[in-house]
RODREN-455177 format. One line per 10 residues: their letters; for each residue y, x, z of C-alpha. Coordinates in Angstrom, 1 decimal. Example, Ala and Ser with C-alpha at 12.3 -4.5 7.8 and 13.67 -1.06 7.14 Angstrom:
AS	-4.5 12.3 7.8 ~ -1.1 13.7 7.1
***
This chain:
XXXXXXXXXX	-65.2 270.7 109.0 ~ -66.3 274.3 108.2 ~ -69.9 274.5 106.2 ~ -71.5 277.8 107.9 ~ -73.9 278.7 105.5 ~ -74.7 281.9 107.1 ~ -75.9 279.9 109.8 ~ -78.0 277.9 107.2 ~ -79.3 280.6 105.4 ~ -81.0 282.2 109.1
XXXXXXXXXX	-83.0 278.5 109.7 ~ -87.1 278.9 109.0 ~ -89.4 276.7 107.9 ~ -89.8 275.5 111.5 ~ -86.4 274.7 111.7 ~ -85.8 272.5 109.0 ~ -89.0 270.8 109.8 ~ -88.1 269.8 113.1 ~ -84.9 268.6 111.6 ~ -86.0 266.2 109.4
XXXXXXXXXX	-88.1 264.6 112.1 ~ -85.3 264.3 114.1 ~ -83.6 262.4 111.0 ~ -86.9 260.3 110.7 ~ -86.5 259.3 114.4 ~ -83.4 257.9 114.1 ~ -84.2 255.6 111.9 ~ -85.8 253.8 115.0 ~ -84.0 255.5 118.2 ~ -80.3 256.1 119.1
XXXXXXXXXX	-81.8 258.8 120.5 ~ -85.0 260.8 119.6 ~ -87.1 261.3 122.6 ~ -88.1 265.2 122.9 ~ -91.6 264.0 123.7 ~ -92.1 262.2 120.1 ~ -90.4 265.4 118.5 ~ -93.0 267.7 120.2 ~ -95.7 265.5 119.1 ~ -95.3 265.7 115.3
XXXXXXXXXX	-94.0 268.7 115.0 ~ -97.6 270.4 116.4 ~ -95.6 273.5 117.0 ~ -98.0 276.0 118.7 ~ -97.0 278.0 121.9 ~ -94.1 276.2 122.9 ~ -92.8 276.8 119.6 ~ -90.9 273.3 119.1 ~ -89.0 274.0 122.4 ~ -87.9 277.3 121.0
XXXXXXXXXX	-86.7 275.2 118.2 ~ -85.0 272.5 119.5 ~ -82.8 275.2 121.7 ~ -81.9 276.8 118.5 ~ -81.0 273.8 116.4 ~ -78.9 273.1 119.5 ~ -77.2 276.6 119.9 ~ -76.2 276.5 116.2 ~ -74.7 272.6 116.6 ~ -77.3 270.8 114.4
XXXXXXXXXX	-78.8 268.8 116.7 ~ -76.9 267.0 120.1 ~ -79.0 267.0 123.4 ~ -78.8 263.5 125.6 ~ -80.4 263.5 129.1 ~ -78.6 260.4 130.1 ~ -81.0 258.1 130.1 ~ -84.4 260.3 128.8 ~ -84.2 263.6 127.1 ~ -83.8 263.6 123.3
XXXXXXXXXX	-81.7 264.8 120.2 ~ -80.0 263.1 117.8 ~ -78.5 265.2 114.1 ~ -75.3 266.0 113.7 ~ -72.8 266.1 111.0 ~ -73.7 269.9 110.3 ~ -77.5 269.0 110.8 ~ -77.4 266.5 108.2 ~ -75.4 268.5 105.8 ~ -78.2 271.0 106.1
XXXXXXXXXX	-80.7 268.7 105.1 ~ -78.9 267.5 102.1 ~ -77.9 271.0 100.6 ~ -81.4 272.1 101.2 ~ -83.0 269.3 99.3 ~ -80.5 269.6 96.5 ~ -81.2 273.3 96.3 ~ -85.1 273.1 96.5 ~ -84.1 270.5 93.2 ~ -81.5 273.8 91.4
XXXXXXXXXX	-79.0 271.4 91.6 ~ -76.8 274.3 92.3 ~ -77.3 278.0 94.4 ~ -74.1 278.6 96.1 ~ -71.7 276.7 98.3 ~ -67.9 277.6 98.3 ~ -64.7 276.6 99.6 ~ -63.4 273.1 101.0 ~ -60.9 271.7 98.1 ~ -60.2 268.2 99.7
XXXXXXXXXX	-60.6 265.8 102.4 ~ -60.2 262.5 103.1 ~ -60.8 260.1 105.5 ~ -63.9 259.5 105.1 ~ -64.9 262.3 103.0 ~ -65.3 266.5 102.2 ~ -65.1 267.8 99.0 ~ -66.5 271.6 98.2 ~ -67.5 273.8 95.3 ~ -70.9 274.4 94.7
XXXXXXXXXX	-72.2 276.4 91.8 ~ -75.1 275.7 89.7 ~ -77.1 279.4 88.5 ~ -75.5 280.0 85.3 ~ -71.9 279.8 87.5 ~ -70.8 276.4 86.3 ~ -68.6 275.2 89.4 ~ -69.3 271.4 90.4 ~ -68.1 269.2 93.3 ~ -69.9 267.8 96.6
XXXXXXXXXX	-68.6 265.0 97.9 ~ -70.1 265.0 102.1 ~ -69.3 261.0 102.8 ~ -68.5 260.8 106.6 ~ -68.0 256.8 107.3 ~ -67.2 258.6 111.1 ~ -63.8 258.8 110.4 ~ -62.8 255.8 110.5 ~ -63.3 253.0 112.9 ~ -66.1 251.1 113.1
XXXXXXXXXX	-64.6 247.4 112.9 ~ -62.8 248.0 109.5 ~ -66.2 249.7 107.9 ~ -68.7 246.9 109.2 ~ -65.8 244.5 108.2 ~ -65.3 245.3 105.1 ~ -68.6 246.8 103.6 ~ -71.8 245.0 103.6 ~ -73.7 248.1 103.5 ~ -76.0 247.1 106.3
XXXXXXXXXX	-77.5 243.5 105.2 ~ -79.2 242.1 107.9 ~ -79.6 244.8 109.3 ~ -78.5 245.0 113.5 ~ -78.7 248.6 114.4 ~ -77.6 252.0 112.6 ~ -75.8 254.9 113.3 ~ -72.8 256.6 111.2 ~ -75.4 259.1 109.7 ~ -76.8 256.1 107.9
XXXXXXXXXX	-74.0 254.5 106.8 ~ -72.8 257.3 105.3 ~ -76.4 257.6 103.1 ~ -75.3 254.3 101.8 ~ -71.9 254.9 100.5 ~ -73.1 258.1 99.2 ~ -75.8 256.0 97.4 ~ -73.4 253.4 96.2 ~ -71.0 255.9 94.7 ~ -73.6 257.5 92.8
XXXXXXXXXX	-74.3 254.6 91.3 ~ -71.2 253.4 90.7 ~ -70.3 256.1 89.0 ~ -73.1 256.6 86.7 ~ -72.6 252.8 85.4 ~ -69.3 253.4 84.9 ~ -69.6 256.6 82.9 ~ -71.7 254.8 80.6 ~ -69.1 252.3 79.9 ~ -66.6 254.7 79.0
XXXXXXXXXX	-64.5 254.6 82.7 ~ -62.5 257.9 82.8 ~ -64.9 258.8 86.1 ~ -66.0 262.6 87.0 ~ -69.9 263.0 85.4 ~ -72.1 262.1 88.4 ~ -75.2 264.8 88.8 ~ -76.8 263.8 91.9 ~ -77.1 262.7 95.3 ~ -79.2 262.9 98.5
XXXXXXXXXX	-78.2 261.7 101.9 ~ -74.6 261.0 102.3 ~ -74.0 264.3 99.7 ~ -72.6 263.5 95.9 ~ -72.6 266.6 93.6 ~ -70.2 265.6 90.0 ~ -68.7 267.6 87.9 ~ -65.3 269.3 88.9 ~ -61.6 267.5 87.5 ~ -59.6 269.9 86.5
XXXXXXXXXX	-56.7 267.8 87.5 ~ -54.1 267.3 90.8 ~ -54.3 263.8 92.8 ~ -51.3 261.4 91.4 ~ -49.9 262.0 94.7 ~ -49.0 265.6 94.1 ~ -47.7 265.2 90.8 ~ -43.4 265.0 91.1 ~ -42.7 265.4 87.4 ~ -44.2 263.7 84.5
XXXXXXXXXX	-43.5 263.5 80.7 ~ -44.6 259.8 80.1 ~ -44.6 258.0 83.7 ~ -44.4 254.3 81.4 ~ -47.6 255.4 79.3 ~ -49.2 256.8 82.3 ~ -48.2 253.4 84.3 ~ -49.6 251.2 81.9 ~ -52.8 253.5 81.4 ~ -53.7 252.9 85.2
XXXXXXXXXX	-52.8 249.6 85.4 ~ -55.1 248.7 82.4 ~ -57.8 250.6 83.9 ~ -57.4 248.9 86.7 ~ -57.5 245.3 84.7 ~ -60.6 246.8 82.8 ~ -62.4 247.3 85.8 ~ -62.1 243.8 86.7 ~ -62.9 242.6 82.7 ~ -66.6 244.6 84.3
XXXXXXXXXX	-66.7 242.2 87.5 ~ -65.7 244.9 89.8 ~ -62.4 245.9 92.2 ~ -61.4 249.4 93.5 ~ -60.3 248.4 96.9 ~ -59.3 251.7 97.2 ~ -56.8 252.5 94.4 ~ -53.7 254.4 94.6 ~ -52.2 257.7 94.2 ~ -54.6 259.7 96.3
XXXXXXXXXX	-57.6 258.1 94.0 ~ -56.2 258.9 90.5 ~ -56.4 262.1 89.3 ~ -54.1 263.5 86.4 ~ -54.0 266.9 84.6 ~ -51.7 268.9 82.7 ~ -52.0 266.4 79.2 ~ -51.1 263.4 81.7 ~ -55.3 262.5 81.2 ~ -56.5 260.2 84.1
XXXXXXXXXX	-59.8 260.5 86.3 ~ -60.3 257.5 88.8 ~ -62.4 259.0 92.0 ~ -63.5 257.7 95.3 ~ -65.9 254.2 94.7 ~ -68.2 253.4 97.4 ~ -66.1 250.4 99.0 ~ -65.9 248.6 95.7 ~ -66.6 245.2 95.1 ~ -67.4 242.2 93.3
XXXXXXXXXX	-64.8 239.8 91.7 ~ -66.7 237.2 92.9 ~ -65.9 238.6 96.8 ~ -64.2 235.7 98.8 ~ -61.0 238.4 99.2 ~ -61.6 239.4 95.7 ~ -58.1 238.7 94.6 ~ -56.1 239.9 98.3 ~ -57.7 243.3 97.2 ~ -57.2 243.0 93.4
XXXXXXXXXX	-53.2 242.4 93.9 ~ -53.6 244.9 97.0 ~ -54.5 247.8 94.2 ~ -52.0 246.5 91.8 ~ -49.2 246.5 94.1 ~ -50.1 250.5 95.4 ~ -49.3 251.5 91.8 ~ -46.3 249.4 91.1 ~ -45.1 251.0 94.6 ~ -46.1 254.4 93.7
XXXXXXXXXX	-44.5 254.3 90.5 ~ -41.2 253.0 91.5 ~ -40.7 255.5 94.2 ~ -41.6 258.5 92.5 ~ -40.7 258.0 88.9 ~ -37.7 254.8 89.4 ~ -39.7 253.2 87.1 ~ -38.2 249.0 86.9 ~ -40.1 246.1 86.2 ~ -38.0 243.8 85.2
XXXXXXXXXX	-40.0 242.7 81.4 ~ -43.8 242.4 81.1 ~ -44.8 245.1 78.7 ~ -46.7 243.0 75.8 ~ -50.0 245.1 76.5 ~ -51.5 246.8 79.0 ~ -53.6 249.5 77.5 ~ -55.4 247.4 75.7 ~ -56.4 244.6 77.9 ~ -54.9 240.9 77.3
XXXXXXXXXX	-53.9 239.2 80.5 ~ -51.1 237.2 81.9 ~ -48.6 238.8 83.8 ~ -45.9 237.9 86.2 ~ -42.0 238.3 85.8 ~ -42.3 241.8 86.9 ~ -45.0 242.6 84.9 ~ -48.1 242.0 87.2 ~ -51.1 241.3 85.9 ~ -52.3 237.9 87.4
XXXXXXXXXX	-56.1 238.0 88.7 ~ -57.2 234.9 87.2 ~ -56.0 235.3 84.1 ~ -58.3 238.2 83.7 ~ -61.8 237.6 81.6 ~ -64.7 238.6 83.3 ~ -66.4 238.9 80.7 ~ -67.1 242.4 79.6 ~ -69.8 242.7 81.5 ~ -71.8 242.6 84.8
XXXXXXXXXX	-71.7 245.6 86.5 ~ -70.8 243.9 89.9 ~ -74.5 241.9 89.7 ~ -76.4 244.7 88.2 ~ -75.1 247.2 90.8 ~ -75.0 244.8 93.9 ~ -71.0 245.9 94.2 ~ -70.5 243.5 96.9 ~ -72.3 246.6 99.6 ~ -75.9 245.8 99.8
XXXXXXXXXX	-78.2 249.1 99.2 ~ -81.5 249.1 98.3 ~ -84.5 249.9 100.3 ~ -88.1 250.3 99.3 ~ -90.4 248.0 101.3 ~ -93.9 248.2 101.2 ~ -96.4 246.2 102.8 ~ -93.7 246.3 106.0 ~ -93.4 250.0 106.1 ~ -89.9 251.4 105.3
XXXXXXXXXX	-89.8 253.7 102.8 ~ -87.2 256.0 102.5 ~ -86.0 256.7 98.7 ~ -84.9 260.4 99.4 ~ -88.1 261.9 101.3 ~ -90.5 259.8 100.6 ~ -91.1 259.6 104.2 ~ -92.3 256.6 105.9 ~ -91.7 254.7 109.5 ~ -93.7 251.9 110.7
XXXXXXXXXX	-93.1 250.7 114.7 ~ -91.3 254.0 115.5 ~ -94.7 256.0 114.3 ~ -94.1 259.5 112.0 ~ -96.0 260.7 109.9 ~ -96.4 264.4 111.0 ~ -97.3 265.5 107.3 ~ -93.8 267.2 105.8 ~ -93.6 267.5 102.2 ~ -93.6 271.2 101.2
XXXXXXXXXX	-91.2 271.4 98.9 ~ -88.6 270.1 101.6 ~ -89.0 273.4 103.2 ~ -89.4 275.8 100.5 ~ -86.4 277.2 98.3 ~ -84.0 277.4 101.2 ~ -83.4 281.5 101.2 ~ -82.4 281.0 97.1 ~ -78.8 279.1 98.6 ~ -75.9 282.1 99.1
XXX	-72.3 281.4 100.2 ~ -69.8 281.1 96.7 ~ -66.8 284.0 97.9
***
């Protein structure tokens, strides 16, 4: 998906106001009835029509007349929102190119003032079907309704986290910044995904790097889930950066050990197909980490001490995210907005407007 930041850089304040009511609708409404956006938005003379049509014409809103008229954000519309917050924050002043994509994600440069280059990760949980996301994450709680908009918040949210606790325990991860929405901005890797890598000077030391890693995670009560060539990424002095974290979970999880030997077996495959690497003998040690091992050198599950901490409890790895509740209103953690009943407040904070004309497009 193509970021027009042109297009971004020509929205007003009234624009990016009626925006984030749509946004605060749909916490409560598939679709957001026209009639509720007019009413908070106080536009005068007709201005919120005016609005809506151009939020439409640009592709940040989608119109629905099937069963009452109304708008709903799209993916562009809620990328606005995001990169205007983090900009009104400095976070960074430029967007660039696209460097990656995945299947449920967009990576791009950004660059902070002083012309430091960073990454944004733009989670989109659209890409993939909806059984295998509500199967597999927990995001939701007990919650019954959502749209992909808010699941994507969630990961984005989860990652962040993630990814902070496990910098602080010494987890080759990229250095986490921010995050708002579904929109994670970390530092930039200089490094290649495994997958692109067909040469290597120490594939065994590299092997058992990973697969320790892998092991160490679980020592910290969590699993990947997700972890194979297209997650790890190398550079030129064979270094390894583990990415991608949002569907992680606890080794508590009822399938905890299906996606424990899941991960394991990606990298013996991986390994043995690119590099011819045999596992007939158990290496003695794994990077460090004591565990058993099968006759072909995997590391058995069980064997593995949990005991190096807690980071699956402290950081709810099995999905949940947390919301603010207060005296039954939800609060919202980025805006600060709240929804009671379907009721908005008209009152936008100010500084979600301001600082938008500061944001240029990286060449």
């Amino acid at each position: 998906m193509f970021l027009d930041m042109e297009g971004f850089r020509s929205l007003s304040k009234d624009d990016f106001r009626v925006l984030t009511i749509v946004e605060m609708g749909m916490r409560n409404h598939e679709i957001v009835p026209s009639k509720l956006v007019h009413r908070i938005a106080s536009l005068r003379h007709g201005g919120t029509s005016k609005v809506l049509g151009n939020l439409h014409l640009h592709k940040l809103l989608h119109h629905d007349s099937s069963k009452y008229d109304g708008f709903r954000l799209t993916d562009h519309g809620y990328d606005y929102l995001a990169i205007k917050a983090l900009v009104n924050r400095g976070v960074f002043v430029s967007v660039g190119n696209k460097i990656g994509e995945g299947k449920e994600s967009e990576i791009f440069e950004v660059a902070k003032e002083d012309g430091t280059v960073l990454a944004m990760k733009l989670h989109r949980l659209g890409r993939t079907s909806f059984r295998a996301v509500a199967n597999q994450r927990d995001y939701l709680g007990h919650r019954t309704s959502y749209n992909w908009l808010y699941l994507s918040r969630l990961a984005a949210t989860k990652e962040f986290a993630f990814m902070k606790a496990l910098e602080e325990h010494g987890f080759p991860v990229p250095n986490v910044m921010d995050y708002n929405r579904h929109c994670v901005i970390m530092s930039l890797v200089q490094g290649y995904p495994l997958a692109q890598v067909k040469q290597m000077q120490n594939p065994e030391i590299v092997f058992e790097r990973i697969i320790g890693l892998l092991v160490r995670l679980a020592e910290h009560g969590l699993i990947h889930c997700d972890y194979n060539e297209f997650n790890i990424l190398i550079d030129d002095d064979e270094k390894v950066t583990i990415i991608d974290f949002p569907q992680m979970v606890s080794v508590d999880h009822r399938n905890a050990q299906m996606y424990f030997d899941r991960d394991v077996e990606c990298i013996f495959k991986f390994f043995h197909k690119r590099f011819s690497l045999s596992f007939q003998e158990s290496p003695d040690d794994i990077d460090g980490a004591e565990v058993d091992m099968d006759e072909n050198g995997r590391p058995y599950f069980s064997s593995i001490a949990k005991g190096a901490g807690f980071l699956d409890k402290e950081l709810a790895a099995s999905g949940f995210a947390r919301k603010q509740i207060e005296g039954g209103v939800e609060k919202d953690a980025d805006s600060g907005e709240e929804s009671e009943d379907g009721a908005l407040s008209s009152e936008l904070n100010e500084s979600d407007i301001s600082g938008v004309d500061s944001l240029h497009l990286g060449e």
